[in-house]
C-alpha positions in Angstrom: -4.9 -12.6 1.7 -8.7 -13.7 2.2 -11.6 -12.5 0.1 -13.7 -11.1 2.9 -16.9 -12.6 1.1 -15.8 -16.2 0.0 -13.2 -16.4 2.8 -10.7 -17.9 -0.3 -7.5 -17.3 -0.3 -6.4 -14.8 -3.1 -3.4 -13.8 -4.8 -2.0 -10.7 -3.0 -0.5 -7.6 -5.4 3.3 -6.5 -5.0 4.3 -2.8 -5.7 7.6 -1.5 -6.1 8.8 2.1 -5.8 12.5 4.1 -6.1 11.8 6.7 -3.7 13.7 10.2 -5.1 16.2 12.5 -2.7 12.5 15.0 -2.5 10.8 12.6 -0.3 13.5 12.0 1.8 12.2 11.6 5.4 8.4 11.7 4.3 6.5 9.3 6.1 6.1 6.0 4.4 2.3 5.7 4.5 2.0 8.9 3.0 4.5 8.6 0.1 3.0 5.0 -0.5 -0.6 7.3 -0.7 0.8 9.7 -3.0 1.6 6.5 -5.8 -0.8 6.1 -8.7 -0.5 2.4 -8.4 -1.7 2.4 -4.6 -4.6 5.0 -5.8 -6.0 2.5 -8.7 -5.7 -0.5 -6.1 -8.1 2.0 -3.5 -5.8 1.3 -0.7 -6.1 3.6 2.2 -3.3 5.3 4.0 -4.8 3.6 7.6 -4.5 0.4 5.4 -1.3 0.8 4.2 -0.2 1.7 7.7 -1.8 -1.5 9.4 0.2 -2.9 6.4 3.5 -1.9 7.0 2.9 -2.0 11.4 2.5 -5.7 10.6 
């Protein structure tokens, strides 16, 4: 990933998640929303969608 103001490439962040028999069939974007850990890293759920479309 790119800093948008240096243009330097920087270190991207992984997340991983167990996802419980309750959100069975939610949408991803929106479960992925719902996570502290995507909250504190002020991802948006249009983000995280253009994320996962790519």
């Amino acid at each position: 990933m790119k800093d948008k103001e240096s243009g330097e490439e920087k270190e991207g962040r992984h997340f991983s998640f167990r996802v419980g028999p309750e959100s069975a069939g939610a949408r991803l974007d929106r479960f992925l929303a719902e996570q502290p850990e995507i909250l504190e890293a002020h991802l948006s759920r249009t983000r995280l969608k253009n994320l996962i479309e790519t």
